[in-house]
C-alpha positions as CSV (number, residue, x, y, z in Angstrom):
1,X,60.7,20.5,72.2
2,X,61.5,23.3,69.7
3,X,62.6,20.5,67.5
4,X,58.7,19.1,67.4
5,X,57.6,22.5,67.1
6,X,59.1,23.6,64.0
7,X,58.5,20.2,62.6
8,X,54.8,20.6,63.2
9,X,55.0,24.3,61.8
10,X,57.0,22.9,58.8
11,X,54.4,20.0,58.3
12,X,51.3,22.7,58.9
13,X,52.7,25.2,56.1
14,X,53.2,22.2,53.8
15,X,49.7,21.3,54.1
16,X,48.5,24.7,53.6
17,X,50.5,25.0,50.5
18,X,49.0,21.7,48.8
19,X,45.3,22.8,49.4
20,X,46.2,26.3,48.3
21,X,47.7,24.1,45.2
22,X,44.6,22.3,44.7
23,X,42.8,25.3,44.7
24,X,44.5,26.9,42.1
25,X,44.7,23.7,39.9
26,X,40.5,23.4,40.5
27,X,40.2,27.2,39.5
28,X,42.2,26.9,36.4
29,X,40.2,24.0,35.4
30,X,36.5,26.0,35.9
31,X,36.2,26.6,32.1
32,X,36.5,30.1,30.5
33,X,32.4,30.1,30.4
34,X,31.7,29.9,33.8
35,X,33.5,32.9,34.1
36,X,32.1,34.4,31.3
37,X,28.2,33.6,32.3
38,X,29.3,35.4,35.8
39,X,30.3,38.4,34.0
40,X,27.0,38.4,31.7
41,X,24.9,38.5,35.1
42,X,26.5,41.7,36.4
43,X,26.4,43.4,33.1
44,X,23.0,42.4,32.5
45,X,22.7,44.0,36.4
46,X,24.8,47.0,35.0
47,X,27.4,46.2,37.7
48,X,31.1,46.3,37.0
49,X,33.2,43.1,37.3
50,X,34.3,42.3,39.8
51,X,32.8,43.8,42.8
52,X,33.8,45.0,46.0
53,X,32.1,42.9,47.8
54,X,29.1,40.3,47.6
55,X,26.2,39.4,49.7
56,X,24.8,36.0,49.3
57,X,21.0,35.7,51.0
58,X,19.4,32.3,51.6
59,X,16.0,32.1,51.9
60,X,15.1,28.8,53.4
61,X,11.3,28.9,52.8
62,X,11.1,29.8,49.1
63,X,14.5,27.9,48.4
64,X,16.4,30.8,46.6
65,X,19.7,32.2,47.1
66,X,19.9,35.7,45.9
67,X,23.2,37.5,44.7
68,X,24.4,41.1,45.7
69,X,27.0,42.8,44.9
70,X,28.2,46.5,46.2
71,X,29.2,48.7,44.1
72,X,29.2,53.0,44.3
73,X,28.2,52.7,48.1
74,X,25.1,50.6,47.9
75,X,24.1,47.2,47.4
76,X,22.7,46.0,44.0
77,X,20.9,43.4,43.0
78,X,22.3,40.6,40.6
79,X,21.0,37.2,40.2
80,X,18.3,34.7,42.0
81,X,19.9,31.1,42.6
82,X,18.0,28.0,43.2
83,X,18.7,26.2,45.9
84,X,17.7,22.6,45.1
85,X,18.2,21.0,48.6
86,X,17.9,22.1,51.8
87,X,17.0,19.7,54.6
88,X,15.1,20.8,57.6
89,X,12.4,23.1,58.4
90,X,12.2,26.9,59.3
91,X,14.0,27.5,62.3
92,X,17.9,27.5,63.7
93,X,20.4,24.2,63.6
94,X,20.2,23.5,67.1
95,X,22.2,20.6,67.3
96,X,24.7,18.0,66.0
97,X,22.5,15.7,63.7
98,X,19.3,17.7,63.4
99,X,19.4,18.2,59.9
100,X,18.5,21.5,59.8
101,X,20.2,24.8,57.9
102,X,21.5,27.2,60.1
103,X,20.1,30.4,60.0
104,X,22.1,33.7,61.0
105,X,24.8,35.9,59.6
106,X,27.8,34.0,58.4
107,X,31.7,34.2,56.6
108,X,32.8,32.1,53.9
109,X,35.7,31.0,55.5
110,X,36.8,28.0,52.8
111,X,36.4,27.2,48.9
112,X,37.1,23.2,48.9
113,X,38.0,21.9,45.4
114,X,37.6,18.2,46.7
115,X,34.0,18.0,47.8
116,X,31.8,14.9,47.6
117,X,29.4,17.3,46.3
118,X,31.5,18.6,43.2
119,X,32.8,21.9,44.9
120,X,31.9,23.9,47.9
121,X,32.2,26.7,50.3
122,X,32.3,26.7,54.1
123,X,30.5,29.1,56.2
124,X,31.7,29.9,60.1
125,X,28.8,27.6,61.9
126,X,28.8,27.8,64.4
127,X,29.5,31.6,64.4
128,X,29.8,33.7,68.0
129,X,26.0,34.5,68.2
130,X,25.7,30.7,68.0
131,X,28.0,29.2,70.5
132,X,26.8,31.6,73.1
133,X,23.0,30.5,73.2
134,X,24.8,26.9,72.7
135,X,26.9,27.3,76.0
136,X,24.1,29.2,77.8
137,X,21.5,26.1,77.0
138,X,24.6,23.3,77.7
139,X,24.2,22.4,74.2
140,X,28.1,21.4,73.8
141,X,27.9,19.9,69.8
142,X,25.5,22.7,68.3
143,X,27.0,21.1,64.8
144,X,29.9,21.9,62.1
145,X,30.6,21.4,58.4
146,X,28.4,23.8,56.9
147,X,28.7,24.2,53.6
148,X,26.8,25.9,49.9
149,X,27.5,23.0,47.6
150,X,26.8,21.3,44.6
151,X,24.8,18.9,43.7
152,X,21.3,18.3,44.6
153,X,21.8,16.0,47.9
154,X,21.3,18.2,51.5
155,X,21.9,17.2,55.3
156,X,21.9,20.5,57.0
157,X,23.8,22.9,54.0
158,X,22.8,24.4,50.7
159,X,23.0,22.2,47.5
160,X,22.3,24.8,44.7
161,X,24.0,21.9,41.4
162,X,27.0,21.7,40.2
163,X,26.6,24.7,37.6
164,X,25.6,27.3,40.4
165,X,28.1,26.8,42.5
166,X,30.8,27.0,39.9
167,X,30.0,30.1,39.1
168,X,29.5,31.6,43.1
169,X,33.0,29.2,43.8
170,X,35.1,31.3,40.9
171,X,33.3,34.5,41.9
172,X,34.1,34.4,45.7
173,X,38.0,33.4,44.8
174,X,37.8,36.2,42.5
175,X,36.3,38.8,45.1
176,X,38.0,37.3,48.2
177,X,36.6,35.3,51.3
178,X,37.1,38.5,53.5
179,X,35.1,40.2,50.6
180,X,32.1,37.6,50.6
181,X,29.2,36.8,53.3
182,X,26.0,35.0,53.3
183,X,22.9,35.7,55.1
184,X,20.4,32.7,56.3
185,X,16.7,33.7,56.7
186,X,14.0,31.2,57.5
187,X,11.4,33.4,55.1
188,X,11.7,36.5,53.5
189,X,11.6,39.2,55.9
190,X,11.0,42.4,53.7
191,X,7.5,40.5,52.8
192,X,6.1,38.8,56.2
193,X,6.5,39.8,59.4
194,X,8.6,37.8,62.0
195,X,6.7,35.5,63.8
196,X,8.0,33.0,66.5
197,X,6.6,30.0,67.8
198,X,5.9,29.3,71.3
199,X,8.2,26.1,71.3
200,X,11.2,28.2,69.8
201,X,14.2,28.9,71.5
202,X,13.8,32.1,73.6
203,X,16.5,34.2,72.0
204,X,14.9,33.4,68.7
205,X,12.9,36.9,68.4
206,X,16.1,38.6,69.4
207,X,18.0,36.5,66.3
208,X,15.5,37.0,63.7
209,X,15.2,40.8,64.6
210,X,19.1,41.2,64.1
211,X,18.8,39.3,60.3
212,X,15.3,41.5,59.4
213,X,18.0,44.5,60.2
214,X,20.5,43.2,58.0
215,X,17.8,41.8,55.0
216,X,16.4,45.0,54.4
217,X,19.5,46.9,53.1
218,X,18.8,44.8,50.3
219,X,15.8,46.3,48.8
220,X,12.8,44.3,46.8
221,X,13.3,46.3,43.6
222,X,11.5,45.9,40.4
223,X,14.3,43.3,39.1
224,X,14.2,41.4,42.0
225,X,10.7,40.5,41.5
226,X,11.5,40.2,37.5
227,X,13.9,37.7,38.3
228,X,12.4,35.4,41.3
229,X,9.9,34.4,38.3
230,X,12.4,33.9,35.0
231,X,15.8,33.5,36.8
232,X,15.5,29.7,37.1
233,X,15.0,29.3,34.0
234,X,17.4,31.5,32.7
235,X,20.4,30.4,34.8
236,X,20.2,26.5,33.3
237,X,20.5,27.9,29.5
């Protein structure tokens, strides 16, 4: 028996060591100039490179993934993504199949080098939040595999193109996973109020209460609104 077991530790630690590999090898192939049009986003943000930390905020409606970083003990605002696929409607993933994005609080908790959808990042769905209203309504596959990704191809995760997401892939392996988290919001909160259908789950208030408490530490500031309308276009030069 402890035979098997240190074999399958061996074999475990060996696998850990070629992905970590891999990983390295797909970082040192990002070009010089993704790296470089990262930096030019948080000096043109007046942020130092690189942060502490970095808050990524989907917003499902309006298709826009917005970039925070925090720096001298509050958030800042950096750069407004596109998010060119996102299957579903408003509204939580429910269920294995569904299609829809997840919305809630979540950890990047892997950068894969060998996507089908050139690279990508995996969040914690379902996260503890999630598995507890799954359990509670006997819902026993609630889903798995979410990712932000690129391309522009979406079955319940974020395609943001191949160029976006090398530049959030090098900047979260720069900053750290334990240093990264992304924040899924049907609409934007700091604008509309919540509203909740009838048909909704029942803990759905309760969920989209918690994420209006977490959106508005991130303020709409002047830039913000500056960039939602010239960001696009700038991030494809």
């Amino acid at each position: 028996m402890r035979k098997l077991l240190l074999l399958l530790v061996l074999m475990l630690n060996s696998a850990w060591a070629s992905q970590d590999a891999e990983l390295e090898v797909a970082l040192e192939h990002l070009s010089v100039s993704v790296e470089r049009r990262v930096k030019a986003r948080f000096e043109q943000a007046g942020v130092d490179y690189p942060p502490q930390r970095i808050q990524l905020i989907a917003l499902k409606e309006s298709r826009r993934l917005e970039l925070w970083a925090f720096q001298h003990d509050k958030w800042q605002f950096i750069h407004d993504y596109a998010i060119f696929a996102a299957s579903g409607g408003v509204g939580p993933k429910l269920r294995e199949g569904d299609k829809q994005v997840p919305e809630g609080f979540y950890r990047i908790t892997e950068l894969n080098p060998n996507s089908h959808f050139h690279l990508s990042m995996k969040l914690n769905y379902p996260n503890g939040f999630d598995w507890l209203n799954a359990n509670r309504e006997g819902r026993v596959a609630p889903g798995s595999n979410i990712f932000i990704h690129g391309s522009a191809w979406s079955a319940g995760c974020l395609a943001i193109g191949n160029r976006y997401i090398e530049e959030l892939f090098k900047l979260v392996a720069k900053v750290g996973l334990e240093h990264s988290a992304v924040l899924i919001v049907p609409y934007d909160f700091r604008q509309r109020e919540i509203t909740v259908t009838e048909n909704g789950p029942a803990w759905l208030g309760e969920l989209y209460a918690y994420l209006k408490l977490r959106l508005v530490q991130f303020p709409l500031t002047e830039k913000r609104f500056k960039c939602a309308y010239d960001c696009r276009e700038a991030s494809n030069k």
